[in-house]
C-alpha positions as CSV (number, residue, x, y, z in Angstrom):
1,X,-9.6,-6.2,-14.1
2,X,-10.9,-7.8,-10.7
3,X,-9.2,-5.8,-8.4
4,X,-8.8,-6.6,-4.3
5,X,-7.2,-3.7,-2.6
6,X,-5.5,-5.8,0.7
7,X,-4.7,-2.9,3.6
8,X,-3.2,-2.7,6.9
9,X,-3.4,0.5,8.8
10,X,-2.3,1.0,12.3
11,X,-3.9,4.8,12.8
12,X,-5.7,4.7,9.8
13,X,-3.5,7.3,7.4
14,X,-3.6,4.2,4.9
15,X,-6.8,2.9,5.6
16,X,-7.9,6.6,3.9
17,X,-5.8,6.6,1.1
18,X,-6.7,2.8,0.1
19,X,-10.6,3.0,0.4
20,X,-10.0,6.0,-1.6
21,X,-7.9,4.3,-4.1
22,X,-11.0,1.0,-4.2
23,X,-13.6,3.7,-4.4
24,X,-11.7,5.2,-7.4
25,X,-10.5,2.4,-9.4
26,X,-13.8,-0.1,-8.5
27,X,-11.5,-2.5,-6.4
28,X,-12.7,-4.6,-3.5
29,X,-11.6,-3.4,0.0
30,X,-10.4,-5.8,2.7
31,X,-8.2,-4.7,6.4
32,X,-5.7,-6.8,7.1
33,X,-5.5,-7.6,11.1
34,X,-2.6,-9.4,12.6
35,X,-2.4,-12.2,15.0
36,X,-0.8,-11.2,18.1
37,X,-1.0,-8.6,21.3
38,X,-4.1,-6.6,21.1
39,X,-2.7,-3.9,23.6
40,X,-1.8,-1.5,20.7
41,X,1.0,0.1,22.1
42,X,2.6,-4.0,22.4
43,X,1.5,-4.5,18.6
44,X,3.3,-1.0,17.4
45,X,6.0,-1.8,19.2
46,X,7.0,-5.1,17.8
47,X,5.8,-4.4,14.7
48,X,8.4,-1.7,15.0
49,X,11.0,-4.2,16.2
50,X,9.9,-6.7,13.3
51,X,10.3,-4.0,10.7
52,X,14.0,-3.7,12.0
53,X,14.7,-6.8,11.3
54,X,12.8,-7.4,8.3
55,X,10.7,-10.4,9.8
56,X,7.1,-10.7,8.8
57,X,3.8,-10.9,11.0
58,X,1.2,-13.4,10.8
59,X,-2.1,-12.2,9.6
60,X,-5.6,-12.8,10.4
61,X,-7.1,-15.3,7.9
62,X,-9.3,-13.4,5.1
63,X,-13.0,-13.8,4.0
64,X,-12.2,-13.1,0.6
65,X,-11.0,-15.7,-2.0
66,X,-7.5,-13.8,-2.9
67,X,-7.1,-16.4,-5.9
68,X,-10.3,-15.1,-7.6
69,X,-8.5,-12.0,-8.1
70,X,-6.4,-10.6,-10.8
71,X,-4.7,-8.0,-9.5
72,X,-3.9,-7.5,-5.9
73,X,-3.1,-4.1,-4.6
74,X,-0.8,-4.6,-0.8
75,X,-1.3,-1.5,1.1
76,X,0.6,-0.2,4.5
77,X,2.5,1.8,6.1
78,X,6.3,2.3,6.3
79,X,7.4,1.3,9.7
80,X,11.6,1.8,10.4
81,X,12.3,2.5,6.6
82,X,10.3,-0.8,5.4
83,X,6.9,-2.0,5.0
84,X,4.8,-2.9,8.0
85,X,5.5,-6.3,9.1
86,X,1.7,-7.1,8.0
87,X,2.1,-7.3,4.7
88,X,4.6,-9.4,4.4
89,X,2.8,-11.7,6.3
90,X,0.1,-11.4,4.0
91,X,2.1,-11.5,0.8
92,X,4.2,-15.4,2.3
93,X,0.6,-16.2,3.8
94,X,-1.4,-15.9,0.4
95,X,-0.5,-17.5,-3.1
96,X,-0.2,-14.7,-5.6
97,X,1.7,-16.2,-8.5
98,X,0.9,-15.0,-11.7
99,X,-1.3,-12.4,-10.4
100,X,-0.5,-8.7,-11.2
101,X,0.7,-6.8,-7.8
102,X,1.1,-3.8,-7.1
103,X,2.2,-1.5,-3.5
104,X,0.7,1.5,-2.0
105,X,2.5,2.6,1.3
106,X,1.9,5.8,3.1
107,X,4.8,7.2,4.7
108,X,6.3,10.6,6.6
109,X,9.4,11.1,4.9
110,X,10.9,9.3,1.8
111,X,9.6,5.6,1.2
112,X,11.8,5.0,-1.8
113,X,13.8,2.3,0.2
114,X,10.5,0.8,1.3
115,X,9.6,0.6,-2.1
116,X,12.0,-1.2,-3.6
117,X,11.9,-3.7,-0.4
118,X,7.9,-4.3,-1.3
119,X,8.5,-4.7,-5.3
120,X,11.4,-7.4,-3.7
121,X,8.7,-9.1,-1.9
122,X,6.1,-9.6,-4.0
123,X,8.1,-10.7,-7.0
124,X,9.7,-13.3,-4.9
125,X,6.2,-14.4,-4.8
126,X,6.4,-15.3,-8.2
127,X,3.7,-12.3,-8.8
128,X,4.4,-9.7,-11.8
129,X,4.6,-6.4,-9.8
130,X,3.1,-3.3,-11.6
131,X,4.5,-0.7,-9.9
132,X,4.8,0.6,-6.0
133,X,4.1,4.1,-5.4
134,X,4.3,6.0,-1.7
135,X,2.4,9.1,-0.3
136,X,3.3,10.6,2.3
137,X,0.3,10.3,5.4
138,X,0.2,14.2,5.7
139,X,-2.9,16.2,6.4
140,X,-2.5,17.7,2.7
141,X,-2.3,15.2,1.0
142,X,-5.1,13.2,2.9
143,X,-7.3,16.1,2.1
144,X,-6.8,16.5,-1.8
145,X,-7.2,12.5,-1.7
146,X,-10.8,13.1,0.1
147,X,-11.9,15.9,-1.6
148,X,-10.8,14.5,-5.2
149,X,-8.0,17.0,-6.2
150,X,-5.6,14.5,-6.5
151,X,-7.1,11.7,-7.8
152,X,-5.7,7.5,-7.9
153,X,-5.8,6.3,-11.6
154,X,-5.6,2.9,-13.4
155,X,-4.0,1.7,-16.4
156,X,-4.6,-1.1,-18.7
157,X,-1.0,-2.5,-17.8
158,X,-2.2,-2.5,-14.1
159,X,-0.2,0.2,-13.1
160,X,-1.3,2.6,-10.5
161,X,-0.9,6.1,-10.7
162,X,-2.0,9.5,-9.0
163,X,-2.4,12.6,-10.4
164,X,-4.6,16.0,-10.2
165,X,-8.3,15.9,-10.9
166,X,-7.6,19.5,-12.9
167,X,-4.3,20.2,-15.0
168,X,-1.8,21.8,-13.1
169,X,-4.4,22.3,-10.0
170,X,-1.9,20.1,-7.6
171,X,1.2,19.6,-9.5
172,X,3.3,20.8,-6.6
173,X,1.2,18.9,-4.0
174,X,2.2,15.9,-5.9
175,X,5.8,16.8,-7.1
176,X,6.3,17.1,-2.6
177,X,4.3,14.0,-1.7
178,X,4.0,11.3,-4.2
179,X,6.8,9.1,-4.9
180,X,6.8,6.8,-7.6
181,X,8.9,4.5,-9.3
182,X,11.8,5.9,-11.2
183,X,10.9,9.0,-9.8
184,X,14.0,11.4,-9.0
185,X,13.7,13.0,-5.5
């Protein structure tokens, strides 16, 4: 399945887990970059403020040709308990009806609430959303993402998943900082 992995990454936490994610899987790889202030401590800030209030941010226009896709894959982080702004730019920006979707944000606590609010999005886009899973953007886990312990998977459906490169090797590193859909805390 053609696979574009669309990410926006502000101190690029997600930026490692999503190139990790297109290297493992064979996707295509493409930042996202907002239109706006490029002092970064202006852009965090309203992207803080526009996370509050649920409002989207304009994106940068994109090389790639979205609609030659099959499945998209929107990437970010979790700003004030929701998505950054950024992709929800991206997602009312781009057509993605009847393509298969699918979220991966990277958060510090629990981005169960962002979740749902991304799966919202992106089937009001008319898109069929896969699934939306969350990491948490700690060293750990950015480490067993590098050095392949934990490993990003795909399945026929389109689902994402994540899971240990050995049986039982990082079970726990998971179980504390992987959240997926359905998942009980």
């Amino acid at each position: 399945m053609k696979t574009l992995i669309v990410c926006y990454s502000f101190s690029g936490n997600t930026k490692k887990a999503a190139s990790r994610l297109a290297d493992q899987i064979g996707a295509d790889f493409v930042q996202l970059r907002t239109v706006g202030s490029s002092v970064r401590i202006f852009s965090l800030i309203g992207g803080m403020i526009r996370a509050c209030f649920r409002r989207a941010q304009e994106v940068m226009p994109l090389e790639e040709d979205v609609a030659s896709y099959q499945r998209i894959v929107v990437a970010g982080p979790v700003w004030a308990g929701r998505p950054a702004p950024a992709l929800q730019g991206f997602i009312q920006q781009y057509a993605l009806e009847g393509k298969i979707t699918c979220g991966l944000l990277t958060c510090d606590n629990d981005g169960r609430g962002a979740m749902s609010f991304l799966r919202k999005e992106l089937e009001a886009a008319q898109s069929s959303c896969a699934n939306v899973i969350a990491i948490r953007a700690e060293p750990a886990m950015l480490r067993a993402l590098h050095s392949g312990k934990v490993q990003f998977s795909s399945q026929k459906d389109g689902k994402l998943s994540l899971q240990a490169a050995k049986e039982g090797a990082e079970d726990a590193l998971l179980r504390d900082m992987c959240m997926q859909e359905g998942q009980e805390k």
